[in-house]
N, C-alpha and C positions, 0 to 999 in steps of 0.2 A: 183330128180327121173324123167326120163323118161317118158312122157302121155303114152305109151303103156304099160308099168308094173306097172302104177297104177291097185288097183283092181275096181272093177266099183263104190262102193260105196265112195272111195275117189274122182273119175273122177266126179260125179254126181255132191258129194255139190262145185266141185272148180268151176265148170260150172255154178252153182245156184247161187255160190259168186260173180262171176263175174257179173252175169246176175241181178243182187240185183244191184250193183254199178252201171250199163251201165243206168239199168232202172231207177235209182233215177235221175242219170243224164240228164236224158231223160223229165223228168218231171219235174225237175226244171226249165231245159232250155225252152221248148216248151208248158209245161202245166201248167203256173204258174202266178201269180196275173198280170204281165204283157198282157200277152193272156188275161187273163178273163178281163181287164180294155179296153184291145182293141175291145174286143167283144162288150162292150157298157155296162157294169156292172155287178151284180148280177142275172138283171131281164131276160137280154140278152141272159147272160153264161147259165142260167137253159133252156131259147126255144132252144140255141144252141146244149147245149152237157148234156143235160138230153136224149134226143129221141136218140141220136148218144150211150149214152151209155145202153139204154137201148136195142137199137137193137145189139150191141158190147158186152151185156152179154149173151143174146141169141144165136146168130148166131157163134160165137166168142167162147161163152161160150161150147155152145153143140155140135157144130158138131164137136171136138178132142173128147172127152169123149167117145160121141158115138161110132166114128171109133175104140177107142182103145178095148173096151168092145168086138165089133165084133171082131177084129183082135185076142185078147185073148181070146174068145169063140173059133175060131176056130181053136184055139192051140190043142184042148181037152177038157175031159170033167170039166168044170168051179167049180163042185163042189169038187175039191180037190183042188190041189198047190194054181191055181188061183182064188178060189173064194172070195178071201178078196179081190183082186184088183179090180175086178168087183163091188163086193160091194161098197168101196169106190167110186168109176167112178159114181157109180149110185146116192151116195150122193150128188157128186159134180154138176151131172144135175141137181139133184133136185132143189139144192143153186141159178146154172144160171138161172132158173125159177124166182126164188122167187127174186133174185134180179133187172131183165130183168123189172118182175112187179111194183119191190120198185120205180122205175126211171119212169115208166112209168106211175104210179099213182100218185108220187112227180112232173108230167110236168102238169098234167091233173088237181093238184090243183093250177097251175098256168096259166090253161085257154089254155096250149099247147095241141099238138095233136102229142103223141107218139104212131103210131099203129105201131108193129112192122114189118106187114103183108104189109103197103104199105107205111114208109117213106123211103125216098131219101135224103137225105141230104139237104135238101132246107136251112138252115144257113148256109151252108158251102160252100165252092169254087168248082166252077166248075173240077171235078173228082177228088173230095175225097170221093165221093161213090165208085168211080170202085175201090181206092184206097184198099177203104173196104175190098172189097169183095175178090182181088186179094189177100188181107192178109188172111182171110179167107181160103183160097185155101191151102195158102201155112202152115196153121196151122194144117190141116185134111189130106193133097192126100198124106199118105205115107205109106206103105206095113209093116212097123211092129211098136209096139204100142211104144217101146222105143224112136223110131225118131220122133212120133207123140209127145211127149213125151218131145224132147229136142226144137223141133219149140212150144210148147205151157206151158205147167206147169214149165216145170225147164226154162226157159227163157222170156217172154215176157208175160206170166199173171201174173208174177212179178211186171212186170209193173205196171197194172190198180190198185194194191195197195196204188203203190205214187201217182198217179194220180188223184185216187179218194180222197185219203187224202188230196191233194192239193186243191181239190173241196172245200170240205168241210174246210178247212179255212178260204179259201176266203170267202164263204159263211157265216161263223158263225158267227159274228157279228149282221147280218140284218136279218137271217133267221136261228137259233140257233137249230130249230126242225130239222128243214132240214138236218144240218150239221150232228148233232145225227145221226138218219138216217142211211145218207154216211156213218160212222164210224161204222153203225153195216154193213153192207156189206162189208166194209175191213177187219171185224174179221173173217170174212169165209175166205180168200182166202189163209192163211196160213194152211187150209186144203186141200185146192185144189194144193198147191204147193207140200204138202207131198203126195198125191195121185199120183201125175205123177214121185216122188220123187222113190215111190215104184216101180213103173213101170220100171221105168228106170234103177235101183239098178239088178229088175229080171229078166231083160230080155239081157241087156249089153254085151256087151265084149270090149276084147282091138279092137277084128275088127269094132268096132263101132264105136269108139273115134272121126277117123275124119270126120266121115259123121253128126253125133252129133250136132259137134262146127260147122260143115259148114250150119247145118239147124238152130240152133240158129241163129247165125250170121246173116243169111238170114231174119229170121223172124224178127230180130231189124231191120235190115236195112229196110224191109218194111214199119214195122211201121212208122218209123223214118220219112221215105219220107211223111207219110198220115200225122204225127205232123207237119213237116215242111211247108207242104202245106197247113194246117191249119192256121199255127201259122202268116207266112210272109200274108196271105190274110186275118186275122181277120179282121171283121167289113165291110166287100166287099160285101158279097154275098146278 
């Protein structure tokens, strides 16, 4: 079948399939016992990418939600068609808090300093902040909630699933709470993937299709270069 005569909710989960494979791959290669042993261990990995992902739940996490919520407020009024989306969106902020916090108080009992408010990437290589932040950009700046939609929940917050599950591997041996932890903040995020899941389902068309795949795309490819730049300068900064 043709990508243009699918209807959106077949277009959505082939996107989401995809985007499930790209991203496990993505984390195997780039986010994986490898990195964490280059990093200089467990004690290392937690100063390094505990504060990285605390600010990456936060910043990462809420500002698509955000944008989408406005963008479908101001479809109309929110309390008919669209007020379960909205609801949902709001859940999902809520979750980027409470996890932003979990990482952020898991660094804090390890003597790090995760303020969300003023770190910088100090473990990390020289411009994987701006790296950030430009992903960032490209997860939020877009005019309607479905493409916000295809750059965040159906594509690339896929990702910090494997990611963080990968964390928490490595980890669990020598810090077993910990890993616990991580693993309850990966059971949220298959809610936040069905939220943009919704989104994208009600809002779609076939005129959407290639703009969709092209803002996925983009948004891995971002990512990709912030792992990469990670990964090849582990243990430098």
């Amino acid at each position: 079948m043709e990508e243009s005569t699918k209807p959106p909710d077949r277009f959505v989960q082939e996107l989401m399939d995809e985007s499930r494979e790209r991203a496990e791959r993505l984390a195997d290669r780039y986010y994986s016992d490898e990195y964490f042993d280059r990093l200089g261990g467990p004690e290392a990995t937690v100063a390094a990418e505990f504060p990285a992902f605390a600010w990456k739940e936060f910043y990462f996490g809420l500002l698509p939600p955000v944008r989408q919520i406005d963008l479908i407020y101001r479809r109309g009024d929110p309390y008919y068609d669209d007020r379960d989306l909205i609801v949902g969106l709001g859940t999902q902020i809520r979750d980027e808090i409470k996890h932003a916090r979990i990482f952020s108080n898991l660094a804090a009992g390890f003597g790090i300093d995760a303020d969300m408010a003023t770190w910088d990437a100090p473990n990390h290589p020289e411009g994987y902040y701006d790296a950030l932040v430009e992903a960032g950009y490209a997860g939020a700046d877009h005019e309607e909630p479905h493409h916000v939609a295809a750059g965040f929940q159906c594509s690339t917050e896929i990702g910090a699933a494997f990611q963080i599950r990968n964390l928490a591997d490595y980890l669990d041996a020598e810090y077993p709470n910990v890993a616990n932890s991580l693993r309850d903040v990966v059971a949220d995020e298959g809610d936040h993937t069905h939220a943009g899941r919704l989104v994208a389902k009600r809002f779609a068309t076939s005129d959407d299709y290639g703009t969709m795949r092209e803002l996925s795309n983009a948004k891995f490819d971002s990512i990709e270069a912030g792992m990469r730049l990670a990964f090849e300068n582990a243990g430098e900064a």
